[in-house]
N, C-alpha and C positions, 0 to 999 in steps of 0.2 A: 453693214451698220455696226458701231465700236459697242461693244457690249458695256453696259451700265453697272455698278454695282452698288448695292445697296440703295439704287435711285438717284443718287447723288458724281461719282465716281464713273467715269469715263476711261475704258482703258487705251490708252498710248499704245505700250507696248508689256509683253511678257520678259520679264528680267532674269526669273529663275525659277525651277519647277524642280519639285520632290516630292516621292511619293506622297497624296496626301495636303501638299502644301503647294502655294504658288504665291510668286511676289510679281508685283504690278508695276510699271509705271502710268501713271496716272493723272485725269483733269480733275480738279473738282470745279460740278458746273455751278456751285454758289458761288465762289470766290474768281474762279478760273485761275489757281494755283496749281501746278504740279506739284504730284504729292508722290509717294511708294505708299503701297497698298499690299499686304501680307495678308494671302487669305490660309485660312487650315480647315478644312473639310471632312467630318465625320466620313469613316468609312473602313472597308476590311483591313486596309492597307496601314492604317490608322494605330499608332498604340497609345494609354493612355498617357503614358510618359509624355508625348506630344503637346496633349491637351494640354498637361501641369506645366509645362514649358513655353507655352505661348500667356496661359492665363498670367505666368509669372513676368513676364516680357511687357506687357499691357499693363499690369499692376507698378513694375519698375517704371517702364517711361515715361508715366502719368507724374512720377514725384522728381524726376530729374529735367534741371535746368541751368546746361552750360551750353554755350557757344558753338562746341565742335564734338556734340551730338544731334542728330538730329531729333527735334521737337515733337512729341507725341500729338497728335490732333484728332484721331478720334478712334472709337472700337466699339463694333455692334454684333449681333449676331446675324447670318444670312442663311439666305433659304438656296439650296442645291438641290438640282434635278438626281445627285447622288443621294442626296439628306441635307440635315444642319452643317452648320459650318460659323466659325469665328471672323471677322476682319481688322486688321490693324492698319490704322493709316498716320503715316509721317509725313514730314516734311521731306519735300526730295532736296536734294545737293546735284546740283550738276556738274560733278566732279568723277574724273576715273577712279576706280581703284590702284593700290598698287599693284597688285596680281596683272593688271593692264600694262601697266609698267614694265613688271617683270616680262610678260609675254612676249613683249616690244623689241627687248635686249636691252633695255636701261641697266646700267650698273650704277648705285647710287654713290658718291663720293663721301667719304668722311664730316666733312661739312656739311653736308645734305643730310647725312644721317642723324647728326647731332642735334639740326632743326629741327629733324622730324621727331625725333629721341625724348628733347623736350617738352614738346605741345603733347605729345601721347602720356608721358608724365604726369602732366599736367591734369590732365582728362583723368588718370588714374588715382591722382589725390583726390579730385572729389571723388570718384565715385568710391574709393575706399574709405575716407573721411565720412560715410553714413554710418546710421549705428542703424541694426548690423551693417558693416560692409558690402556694397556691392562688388561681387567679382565677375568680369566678362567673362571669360574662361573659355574664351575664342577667338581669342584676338592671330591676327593673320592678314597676309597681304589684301585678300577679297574681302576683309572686312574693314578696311582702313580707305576710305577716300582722300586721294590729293588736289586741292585746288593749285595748281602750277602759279596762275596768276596773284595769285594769294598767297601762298606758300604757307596754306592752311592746311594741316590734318585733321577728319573727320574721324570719329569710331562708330561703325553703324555695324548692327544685328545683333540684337540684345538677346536671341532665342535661345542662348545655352545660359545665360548670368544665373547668378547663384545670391542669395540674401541672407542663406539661413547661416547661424553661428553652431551650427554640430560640423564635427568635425569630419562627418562622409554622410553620401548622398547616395539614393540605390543606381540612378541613372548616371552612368559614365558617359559625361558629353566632351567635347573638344576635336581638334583633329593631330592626328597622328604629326609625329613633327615637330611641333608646335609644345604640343601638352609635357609637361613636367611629369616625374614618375608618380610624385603622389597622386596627381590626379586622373591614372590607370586606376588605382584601387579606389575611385569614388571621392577623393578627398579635395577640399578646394578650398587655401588662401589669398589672402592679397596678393604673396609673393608670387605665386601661381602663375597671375598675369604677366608678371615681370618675368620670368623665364618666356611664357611668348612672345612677350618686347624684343626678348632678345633674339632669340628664332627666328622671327621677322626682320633684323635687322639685318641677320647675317644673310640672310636669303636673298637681299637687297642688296646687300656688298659685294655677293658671290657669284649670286642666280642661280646656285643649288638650292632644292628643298633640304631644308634641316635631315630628314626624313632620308635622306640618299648621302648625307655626310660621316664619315666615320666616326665609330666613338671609341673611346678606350673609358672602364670604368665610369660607364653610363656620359659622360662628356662629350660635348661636338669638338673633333677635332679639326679646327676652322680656320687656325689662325694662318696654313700656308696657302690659304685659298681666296685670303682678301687683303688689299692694297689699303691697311690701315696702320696707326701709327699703335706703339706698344701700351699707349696708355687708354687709348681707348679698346685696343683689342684684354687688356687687363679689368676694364669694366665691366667687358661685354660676357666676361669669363665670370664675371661676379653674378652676374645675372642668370649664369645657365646653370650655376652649379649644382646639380643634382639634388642634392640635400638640400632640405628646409635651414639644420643651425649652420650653415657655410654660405644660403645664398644671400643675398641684398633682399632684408625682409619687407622694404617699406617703397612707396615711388617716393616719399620724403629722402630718404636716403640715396635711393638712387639718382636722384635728380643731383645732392650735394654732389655724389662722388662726380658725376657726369660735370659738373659745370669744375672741379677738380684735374678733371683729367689731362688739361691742358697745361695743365703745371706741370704734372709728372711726364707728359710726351716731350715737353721744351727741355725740362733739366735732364731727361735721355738721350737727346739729341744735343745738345749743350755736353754734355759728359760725356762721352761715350772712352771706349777703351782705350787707353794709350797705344797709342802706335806701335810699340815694340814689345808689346806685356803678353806673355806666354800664358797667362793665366788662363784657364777654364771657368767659364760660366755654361755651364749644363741643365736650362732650363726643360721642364716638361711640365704640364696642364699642372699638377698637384707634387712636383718634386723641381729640387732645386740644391743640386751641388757645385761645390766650388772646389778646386784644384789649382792649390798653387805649387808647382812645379821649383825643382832644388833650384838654388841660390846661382849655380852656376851656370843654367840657361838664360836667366835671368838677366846677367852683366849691372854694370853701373858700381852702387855704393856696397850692396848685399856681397857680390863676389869677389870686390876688393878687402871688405872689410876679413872675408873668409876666408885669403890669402897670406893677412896677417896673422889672424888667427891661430893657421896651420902651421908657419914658419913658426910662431910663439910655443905651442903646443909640442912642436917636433923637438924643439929646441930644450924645454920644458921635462920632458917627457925622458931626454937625453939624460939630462942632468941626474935628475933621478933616478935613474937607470945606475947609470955610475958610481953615482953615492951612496946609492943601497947596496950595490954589488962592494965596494970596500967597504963597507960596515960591517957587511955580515962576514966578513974576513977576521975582524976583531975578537979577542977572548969572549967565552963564555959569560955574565950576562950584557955584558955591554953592545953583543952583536944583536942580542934581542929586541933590547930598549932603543938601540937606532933603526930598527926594523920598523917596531911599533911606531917609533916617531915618524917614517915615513911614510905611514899609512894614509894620512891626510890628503899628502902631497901629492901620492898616487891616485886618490879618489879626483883633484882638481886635476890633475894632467888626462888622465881616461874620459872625466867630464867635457873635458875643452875638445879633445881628438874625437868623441862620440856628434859636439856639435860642429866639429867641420865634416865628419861623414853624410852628417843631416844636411847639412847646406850642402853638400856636394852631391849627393846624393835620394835625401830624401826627400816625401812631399806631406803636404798637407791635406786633408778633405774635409769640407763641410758640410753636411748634407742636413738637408731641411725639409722634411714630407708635412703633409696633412696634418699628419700627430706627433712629431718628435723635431729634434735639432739637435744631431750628432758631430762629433770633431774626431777626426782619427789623423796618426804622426804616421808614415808609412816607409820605409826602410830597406831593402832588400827582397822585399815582399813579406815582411812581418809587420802588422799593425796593431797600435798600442794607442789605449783613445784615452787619454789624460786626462781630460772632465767627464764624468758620464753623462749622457743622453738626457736630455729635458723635455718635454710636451712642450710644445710649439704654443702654446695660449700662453704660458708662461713667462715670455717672448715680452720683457718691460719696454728696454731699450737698448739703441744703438748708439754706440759713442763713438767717434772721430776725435781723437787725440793729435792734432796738429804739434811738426816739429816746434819748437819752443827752448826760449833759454831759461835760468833761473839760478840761483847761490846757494853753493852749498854752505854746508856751517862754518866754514872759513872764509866763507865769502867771494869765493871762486866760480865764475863761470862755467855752469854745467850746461850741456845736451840733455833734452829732453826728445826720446826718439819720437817718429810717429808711431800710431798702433791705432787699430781698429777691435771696438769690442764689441759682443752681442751678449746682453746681460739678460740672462731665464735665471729671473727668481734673483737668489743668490750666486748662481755659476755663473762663469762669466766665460765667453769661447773667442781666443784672441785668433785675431788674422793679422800678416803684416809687420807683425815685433818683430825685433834678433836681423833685422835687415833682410829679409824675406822679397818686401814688397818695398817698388819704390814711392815714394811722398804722392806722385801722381797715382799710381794704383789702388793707394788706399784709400784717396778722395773719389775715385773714381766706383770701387765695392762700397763706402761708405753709403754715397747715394742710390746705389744700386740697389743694397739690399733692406734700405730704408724707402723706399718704392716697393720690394716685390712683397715684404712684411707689413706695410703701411705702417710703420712707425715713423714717429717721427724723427729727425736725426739731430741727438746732441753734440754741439762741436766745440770742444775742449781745446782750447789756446790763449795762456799768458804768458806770457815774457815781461820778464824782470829783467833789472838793470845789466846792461854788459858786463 
């Protein structure tokens, strides 16, 4: 005969058992609903931390009312042949878990995950839109039910959630994995959640546990492990990132960026690197440099143009040569005064010779961490960084400077080169100019590094009359 509980409660079947605790599937014989039924049972095994966690679970469900939670219905206290004991009873969902999912060998698709990405969002604005906020602070594949038919997500087992507004708690709940660093040390935000959103979803992408994925400086390194496009694997990085002021503080925000993402995967795939561009993009979790390589791997307008250059400069270079060598032939002070006057002439001929070594020779670096954004000229193996280094917040904007004509003050048809700039603050770190990069490479870094900075990108082109 099915054992009764509380008089009312019929057990189905055993769903899960810990010390201490045990969840039901369950009739109730008023209604004849199935329900889940959470019992907690006084006993050695028992700590109080348990009790304050379930009363708090009981107290949360009773004020919460969305869709794809399940519905609190009732909590008594019951009598055990061990002692007293608590019961909680919900509405059931006849729906797997993902942990079922994942069991199975489902790998979820990009599209699938976005679905799911959403509705769990969703569920996470309300329950963090309470004052105080509710925080799950356990979210994970066994705790998320999928209706397939529905293409509904559930969030069920509120036994670790959290209400209060101080900022640490003495019981550390969560699971390994899963859990963000602050809340190792007792602490739990909204954002909190949102790092096991993301946990969850790579887990589902993967079918690794978080928990067995590499990390470098505290990071899952995941992205060579799932068949996803860059703009959502760039979200999903926003949500893991270890730190509170770098992650996605809000499900508001992360929903915007998430329904975002599909712009920035399109214009990545829509752009991508010119075919023949030697250029260096050296991405890594929290770093990001760029290399652009001399003029004359290059080919096109850059190495033509440095060809002239060099013949002008040798030629140049000659001249002066010559002309300073018979000057200083001349009497005393007249051989001075030609000297000194071709002092200038020397500085523009060494100038011009210096930049066809650079194009023939040198390169360019852009490196952009965490905290900084540096620019280094590089030479023979001597580097010379011409703007100095700026903090990365500082970080206004990106301009795209399209070729373009315009008049000069004679009214003459000028060139206006391309150039790509990254404006921190006042400094400004040019890519591109002096014929470096060609028209296509620059549009192509333009959007690139206005995606990986989330700035937006200013694009500078008029043309005036022929």
């Amino acid at each position: 005969m099915a054992e009764v509980i509380g008089g009312r409660y019929e057990v189905i079947t055993e769903l899960g058992r810990k010390p201490g605790k045990r969840t039901y599937r369950v009739k109730d014989l008023q209604t004849s609903d199935e329900c889940i039924l959470k019992r907690l049972s006084f006993g050695e095994d028992m700590a109080w931390e348990d009790v304050q966690l379930f009363e708090r679970e009981t107290q949360v469900l009773q004020a919460l009312y969305h869709p794809a939670i399940p519905k609190y219905r009732d909590g008594f206290e019951i009598s055990l042949s061990s002692g007293q004991g608590f019961a909680l009873v919900q509405d059931y969902i006849p729906a797997p878990s993902l942990a079922q999912s994942l069991t199975a060998g489902r790998l979820w698709t990009e599209s699938q995950l976005k679905t799911l990405a959403k509705q769990l969002l969703d569920i996470l604005i309300y329950l963090h839109s309470h004052s105080p906020p509710v925080i799950h602070r356990d979210i994970k594949p066994s705790n998320i039910l999928w209706d397939e038919l529905r293409q509904q997500a559930y969030l069920v087992d509120f036994g670790a959630v959290q209400t209060v507004i101080s900022g640490a708690t003495r019981t550390v709940v969560g699971t390994y994995g899963y859990m963000p660093p602050e809340q190792f040390g007792g602490r739990s935000v909204p954002a909190s959640d949102l790092y096991a959103l993301g946990a969850t979803l790579i887990h589902l992408a993967s079918g690794q546990n978080p928990a067995d994925i590499p990390q470098e400086n505290q990071r899952l390194q995941f992205s060579n492990l799932v068949n996803l496009s860059p703009g959502f694997v760039h979200w999903l990085q926003q949500l893991l990132e270890p730190g509170l002021d770098k992650r996605l503080n809000s499900a508001q925000a992360a929903l915007r960026k998430l329904n975002n993402s599909h712009d920035w995967a399109r214009t990545q795939s829509q752009l991508s690197q010119p075919e023949h561009s030697k250029v260096l993009w050296l991405q890594k979790t929290d770093e990001l440099e760029i290399i652009i390589p001399p003029a004359r791997t290059q080919g096109g307008v850059g190495l033509g143009g440095l060809i002239f250059l060099g013949a002008f400069a040798l030629a140049w270079n000659s001249f002066i040569f010559f002309w300073t060598g018979f000057s200083l032939l001349a009497p005393f002070p007249i051989n001075l005064a030609f000297g000194l006057f071709s002092i200038p002439f020397w500085v523009a001929g060494i100038g011009m010779a210096g930049l066809v070594f650079f194009g023939l020779f040198g390169k360019v670096r852009l490196k952009i961490t965490s905290e900084t954004i540096s620019q280094t000229f590089e030479l023979f193996g001597f580097r010379k960084q011409v703007t100095p280094s700026s903090s990365r917040s500082s970080i206004t904007q990106i301009e795209h400077q399209v070729r373009h004509y315009t008049k000069d003050s004679d009214g003459d048809r000028v060139t206006v080169q391309p150039d790509l700039i990254i404006w921190a603050g006042t400094r400004q770190y040019n890519l591109g100019g002096k014929g470096l990069l060609s028209d296509p490479e620059i549009e192509w870094l333009a959007n690139a590094l206005s995606q990986y900075l989330e700035i937006p990108l200013k694009v500078k082109a008029k043309s005036e009359g022929a």
